[in-house]
C-alpha positions in Angstrom: 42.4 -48.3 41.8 45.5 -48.7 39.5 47.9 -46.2 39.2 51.6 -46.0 38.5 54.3 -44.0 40.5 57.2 -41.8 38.8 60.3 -42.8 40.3 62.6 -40.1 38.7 61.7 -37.5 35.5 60.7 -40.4 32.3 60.6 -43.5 34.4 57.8 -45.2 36.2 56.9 -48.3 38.4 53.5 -50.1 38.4 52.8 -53.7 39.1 51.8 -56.5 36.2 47.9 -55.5 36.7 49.2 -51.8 35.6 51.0 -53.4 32.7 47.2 -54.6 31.2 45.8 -51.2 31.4 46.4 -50.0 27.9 44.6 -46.6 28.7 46.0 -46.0 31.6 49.8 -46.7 30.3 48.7 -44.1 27.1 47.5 -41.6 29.5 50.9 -41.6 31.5 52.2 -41.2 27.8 54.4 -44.7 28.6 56.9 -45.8 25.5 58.8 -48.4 27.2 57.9 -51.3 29.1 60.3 -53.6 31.3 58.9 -56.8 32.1 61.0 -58.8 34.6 58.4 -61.4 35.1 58.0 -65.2 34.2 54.7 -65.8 32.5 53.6 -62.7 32.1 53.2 -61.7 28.3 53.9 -58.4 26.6 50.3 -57.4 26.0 50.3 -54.8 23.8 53.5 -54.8 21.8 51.9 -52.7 18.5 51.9 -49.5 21.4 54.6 -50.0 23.6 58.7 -51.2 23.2 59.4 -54.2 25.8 62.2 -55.7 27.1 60.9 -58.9 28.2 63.3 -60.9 31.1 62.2 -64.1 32.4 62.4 -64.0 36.1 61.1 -65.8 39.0 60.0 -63.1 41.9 61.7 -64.5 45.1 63.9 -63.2 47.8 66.8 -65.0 46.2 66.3 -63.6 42.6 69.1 -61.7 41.5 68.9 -59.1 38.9 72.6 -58.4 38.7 73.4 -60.3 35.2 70.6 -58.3 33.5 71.4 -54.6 34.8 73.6 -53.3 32.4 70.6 -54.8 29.0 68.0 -53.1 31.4 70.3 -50.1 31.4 70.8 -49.7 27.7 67.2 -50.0 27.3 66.2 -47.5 29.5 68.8 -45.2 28.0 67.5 -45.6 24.8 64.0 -45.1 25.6 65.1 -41.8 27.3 67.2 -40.7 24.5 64.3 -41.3 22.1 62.2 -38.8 24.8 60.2 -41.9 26.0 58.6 -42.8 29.2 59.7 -46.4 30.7 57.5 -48.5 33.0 
C-alpha cells in the first residue's frame, strides 16, 4: 500500500512509486513536487510544479549545493498555499 507521510503542516515525503500515483498525490491535494532523483521523470507536469535535481542516491551524496534552490521552492509553494512532496 502507498501512502505518503506529512513531515510538518504543507509538506510531505513519499518515495518515487508515490510520485506515479496521480490520484493519490490529488487526494493529498499535492502542488509541489521535489524530485532529487537521477532518471526518474517528472510524470505529470500539466498537475503538479517540480523541481527536478539530478542526484545519485548514495551514502556519499551530498545535498548541500542544492539546499538553499530547494528552499526557495518550497517557500514559494507554501506562500502560494500549496502542498510539496
Amino acid at each position: 500500500m502507498l501512502y505518503v507521510s506529512q513531515l510538518v503542516i504543507l509538506q510531505y515525503s513519499g518515495s518515487q512509486d508515490v510520485a506515479v500515483e496521480l490520484n493519490l498525490l490529488k487526494a493529498n491535494k499535492i502542488t509541489h513536487i521535489v524530485n532529487c532523483a537521477t532518471g526518474i521523470q517528472d510524470h505529470f507536469p500539466t498537475h503538479f510544479q517540480y523541481l527536478h535535481i539530478d542526484m545519485l542516491d548514495l551514502p556519499t551524496t551530498s545535498m548541500d549545493e542544492h539546499l538553499d534552490t530547494i528552499h526557495a521552492f518550497i517557500d514559494n509553494c507554501l506562500g502560494n498555499n500549496g502542498k510539496v512532496l
